[in-house]
N, C-alpha and C positions, 0 to 999 in steps of 0.2 A: 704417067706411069700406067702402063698394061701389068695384068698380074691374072695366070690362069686358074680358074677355080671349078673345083667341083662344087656343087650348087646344086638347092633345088628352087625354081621361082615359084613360090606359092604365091605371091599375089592375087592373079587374077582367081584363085583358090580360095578366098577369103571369106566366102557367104557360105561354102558347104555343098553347092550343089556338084560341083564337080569333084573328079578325083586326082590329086598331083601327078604331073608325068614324073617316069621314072629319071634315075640320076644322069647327066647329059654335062659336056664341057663346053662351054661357052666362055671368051675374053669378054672384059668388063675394062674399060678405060674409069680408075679410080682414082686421077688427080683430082676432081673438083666434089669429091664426096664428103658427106659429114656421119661420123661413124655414131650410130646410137643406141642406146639399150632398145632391146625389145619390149622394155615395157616402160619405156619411157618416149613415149612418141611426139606428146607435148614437147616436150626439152628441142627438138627437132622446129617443131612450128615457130618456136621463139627466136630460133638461131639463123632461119632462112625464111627466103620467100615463098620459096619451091619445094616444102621438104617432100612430096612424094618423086621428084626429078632428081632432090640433089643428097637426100638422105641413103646409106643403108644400114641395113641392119645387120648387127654384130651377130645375131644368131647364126646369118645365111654365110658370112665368108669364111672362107677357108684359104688360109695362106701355104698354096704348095709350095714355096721355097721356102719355108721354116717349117712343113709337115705339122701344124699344129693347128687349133684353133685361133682367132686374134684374141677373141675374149667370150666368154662367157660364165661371166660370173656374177650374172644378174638374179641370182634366190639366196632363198635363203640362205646361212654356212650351221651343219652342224658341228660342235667341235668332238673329234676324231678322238681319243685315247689323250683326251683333255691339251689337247694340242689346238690352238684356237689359230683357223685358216685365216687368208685374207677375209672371206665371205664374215666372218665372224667378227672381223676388226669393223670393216664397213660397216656390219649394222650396229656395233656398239659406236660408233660415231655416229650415225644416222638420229639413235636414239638419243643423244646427248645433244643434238645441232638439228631438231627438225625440221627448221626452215632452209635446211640447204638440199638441195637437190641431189639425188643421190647417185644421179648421173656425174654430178659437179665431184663429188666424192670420189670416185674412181678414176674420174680423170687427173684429180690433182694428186692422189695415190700413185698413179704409174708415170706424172710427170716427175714426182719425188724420187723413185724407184729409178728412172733413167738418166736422172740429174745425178745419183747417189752413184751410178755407175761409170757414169761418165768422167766424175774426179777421181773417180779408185783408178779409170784407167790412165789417167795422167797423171796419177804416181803420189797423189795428196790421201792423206788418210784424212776420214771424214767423221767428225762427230754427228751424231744423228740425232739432234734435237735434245741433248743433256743425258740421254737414255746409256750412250756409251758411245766407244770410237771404233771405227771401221779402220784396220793400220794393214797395210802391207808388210809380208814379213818373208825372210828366205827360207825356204822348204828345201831341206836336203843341199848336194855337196853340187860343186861346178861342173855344170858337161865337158865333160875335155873338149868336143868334139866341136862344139859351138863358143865355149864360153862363158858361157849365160847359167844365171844364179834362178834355179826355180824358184818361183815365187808364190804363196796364197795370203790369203786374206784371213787376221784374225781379227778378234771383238774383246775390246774391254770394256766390259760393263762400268758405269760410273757409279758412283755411293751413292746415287738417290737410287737406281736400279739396284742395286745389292740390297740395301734398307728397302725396298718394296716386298722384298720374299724373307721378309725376317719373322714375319708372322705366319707365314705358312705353315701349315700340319703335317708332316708324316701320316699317312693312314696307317702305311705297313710298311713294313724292308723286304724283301725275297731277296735271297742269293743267285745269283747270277746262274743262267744254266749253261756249265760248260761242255755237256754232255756233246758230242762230236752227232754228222749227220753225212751219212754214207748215202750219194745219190747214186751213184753206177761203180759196178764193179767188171772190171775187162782183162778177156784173159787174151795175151799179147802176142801169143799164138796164131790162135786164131781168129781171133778179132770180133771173139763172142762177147755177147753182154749178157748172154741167157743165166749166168750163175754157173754154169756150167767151164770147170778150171783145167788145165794141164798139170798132171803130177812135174816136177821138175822146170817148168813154166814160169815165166814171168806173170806178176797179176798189177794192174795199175788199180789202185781204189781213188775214185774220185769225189769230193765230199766238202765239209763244211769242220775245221777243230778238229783237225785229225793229226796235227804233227806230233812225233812221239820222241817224248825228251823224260828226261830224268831217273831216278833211284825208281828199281823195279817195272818202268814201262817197256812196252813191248806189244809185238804182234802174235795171236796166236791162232790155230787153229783148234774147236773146240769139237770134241764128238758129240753124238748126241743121244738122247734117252729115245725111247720110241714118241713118244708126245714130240719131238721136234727141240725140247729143250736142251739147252746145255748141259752136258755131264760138269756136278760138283766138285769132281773129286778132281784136281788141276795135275794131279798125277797123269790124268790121260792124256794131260793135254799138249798139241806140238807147237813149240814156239818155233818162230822163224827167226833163223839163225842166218838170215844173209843179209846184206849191204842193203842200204836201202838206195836204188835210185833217184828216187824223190824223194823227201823230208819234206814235207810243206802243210800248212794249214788246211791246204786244198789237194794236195795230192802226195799218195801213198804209191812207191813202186816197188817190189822188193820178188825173190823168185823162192816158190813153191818146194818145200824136199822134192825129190826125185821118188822116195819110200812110199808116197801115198798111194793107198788102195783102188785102184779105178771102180767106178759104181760107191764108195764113202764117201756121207752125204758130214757137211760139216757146217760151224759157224765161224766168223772171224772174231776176235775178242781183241781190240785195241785197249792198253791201258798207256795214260799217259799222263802229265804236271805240267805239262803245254799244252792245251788243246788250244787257244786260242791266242800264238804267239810268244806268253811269256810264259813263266814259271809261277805254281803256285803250289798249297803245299797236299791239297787232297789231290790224291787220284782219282783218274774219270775214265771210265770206262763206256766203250761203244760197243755193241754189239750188231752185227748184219746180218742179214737173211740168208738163209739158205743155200749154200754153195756146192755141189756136187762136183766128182775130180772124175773125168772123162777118161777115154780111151786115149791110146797116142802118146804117152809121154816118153821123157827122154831115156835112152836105153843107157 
């Protein structure tokens, strides 16, 4: 197997005196190699006769047909937003099995991991060690077009894992934030994204929990006090009274009065019981930046 990499050979690099040449492609013929931690070099010496001929090291390859690294996950794991990575499994088995090598551990790790994948894809669902079952399941309705029943993978935990978080603590609850997230706002006109809109004009808001469903939600356009704030008093305020193009979680389309004042600078005020798909029963309201109504609209 040839396999092109970007690379850099530090080897002969090793003592300090010199400086690495810069990044360069070179083919590497990597059928008779043996892949090893960087900082396991010993493991290498045991497993050949040649390990400076027949070893490399996982730091240096890069696999351009899967644009990724092969491995590197040779340090320590911090766990993230208490989410415990592989890096964090490994060393808690490291420290529990010190005498196994910890190269040996990751290898048997991702033989686990491609054996486990390998019976999902031939159609067996897989208990994983008592912990719970890996089952294939049908996702959604038949393609006319194919035939074919989309399928994913779900996880049943088993009663020794459910009785494992039975003693777990609550620290806190927080409620969910449904508040909606307006990234670009385009007027369809022109093809601005400057905030700057067509009285009479199409606007597309594109975003995050913005679909607007239920009792009193709506779009509006808000005036504003000299500070840039929204005017309180919702008497002023102009809602949009037309069809919406888009309805979605992610995209608002809907067209502009024709009445707005070119040079009135405004806000948008989305209220809605769906920002995030379903129905709920507070209202959420988003607010967006500064939008000013341009010259040009329709006559």
């Amino acid at each position: 197997m040839e396999t092109l990499n970007d690379v850099i050979d530090y080897s002969p690099y090793f003592s300090g005196k010199d400086e690495p040449p810069p990044f360069y492609h070179e083919t590497f013929d990597l059928s008779d190699k043996l892949f090893i931690p960087v900082d396991d070099f010993s493991l290498g010496e045991k497993l050949c006769d040649k390990p400076k001929e027949k070893m490399v090291l996982h730091h240096f390859v890069y696999d351009s047909a899967q644009n990724r690294l092969l491995r590197n996950n040779f340090s320590d794991g911090i766990v993230s937003r208490k989410t415990a990575s592989p890096d964090n499994l490994y060393r808690q088995v490291q420290n529990a099995l010190p005498e196994v090598n910890r190269g040996t551990i990751y290898t048997v790790s991702d033989a686990l991991v491609s054996q486990t994948l390998d019976l999902l894809s031939k159609g067996y669902a897989v208990n994983f060690f008592g912990l719970g079952t890996f089952r294939i399941a049908a996702c959604g309705t038949t393609d006319s077009r194919t035939g074919k029943i989309p399928l994913t993978v779900k996880f049943t935990p088993s009663e020794q894992t459910k009785l494992a978080v039975q003693n777990v603590q609550v620290a806190e609850t927080v409620c969910a934030d449904y508040v909606g997230n307006i990234s670009s706002i385009t007027d369809i006109k022109t093809g601005s994204t400057d905030f700057t809109l067509t009285a009479g004009g199409a606007v597309l808001i594109k975003g995050s929990r913005l679909k607007i469903a239920g009792e009193g939600s709506g779009v509006w356009l808000v005036p504003l006090s000299d500070a840039g704030n929204i005017t309180e008093d919702e008497g002023k305020w102009i809602k949009v009274d037309s069809a919406f193009a888009y309805n979605t979680s992610g995209r608002l389309m809907f067209t502009l009065p024709a009445s707005l004042a070119a040079g009135t600078k405004y806000r948008f005020v989305l209220r809605t019981h769906c920002p995030a798909g379903h129905m709920i029963k507070r209202m959420v309201e988003t607010v967006s930046g500064i939008v000013t109504i341009g010259g040009g609209g329709e006559n």
